[in-house]
C-alpha positions in Angstrom: 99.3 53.7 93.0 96.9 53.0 90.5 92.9 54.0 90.4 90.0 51.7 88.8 88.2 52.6 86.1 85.5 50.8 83.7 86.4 50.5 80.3 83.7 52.4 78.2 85.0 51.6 74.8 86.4 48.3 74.0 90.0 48.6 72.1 93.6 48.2 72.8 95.2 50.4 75.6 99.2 51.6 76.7 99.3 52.5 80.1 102.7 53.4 80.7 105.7 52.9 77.7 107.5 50.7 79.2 104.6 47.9 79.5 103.0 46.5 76.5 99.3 47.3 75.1 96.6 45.7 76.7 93.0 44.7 75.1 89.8 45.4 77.1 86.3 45.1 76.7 83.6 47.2 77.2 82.4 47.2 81.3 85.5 45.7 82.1 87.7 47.3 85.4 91.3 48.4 84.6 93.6 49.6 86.8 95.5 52.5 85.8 97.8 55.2 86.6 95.9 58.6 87.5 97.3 60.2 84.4 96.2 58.0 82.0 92.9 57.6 83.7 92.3 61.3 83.6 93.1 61.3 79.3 90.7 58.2 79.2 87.9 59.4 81.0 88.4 63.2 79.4 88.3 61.0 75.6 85.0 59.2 77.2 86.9 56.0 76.5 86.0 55.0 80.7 84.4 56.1 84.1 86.4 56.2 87.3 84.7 53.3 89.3 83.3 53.9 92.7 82.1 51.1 94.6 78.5 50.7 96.5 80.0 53.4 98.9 80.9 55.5 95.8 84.3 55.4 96.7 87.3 55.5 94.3 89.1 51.8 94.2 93.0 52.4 94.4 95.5 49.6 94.1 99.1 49.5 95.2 101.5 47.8 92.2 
């Protein structure tokens, strides 16, 4: 499971080891593990996205 979150500071990001770094803009939605969505958002580096519902977006990789 991975959650949504909006990229508040454009850069390059490594989710997990084993992938490879990705780049992301400012505003954009990443999907993410929990962990690494927790460090980003504590770092101010994103916001967990809720939709129009305010609901957390999950995805299933």
């Amino acid at each position: 499971m991975k959650v949504v979150v909006e990229i508040l500071e454009a850069g390059k990001y490594r989710d997990v080891a084993w992938e490879g770094e990705f780049v992301s803009a400012k505003g954009e939605l990443r999907a993410v593990t929990p962990s690494y969505a927790a460090q980003l958002i504590k770092q101010s580096k994103a916001a967990l996205y809720t939709d129009s519902d305010g609901e957390m977006s999950f995805t299933y990789k």
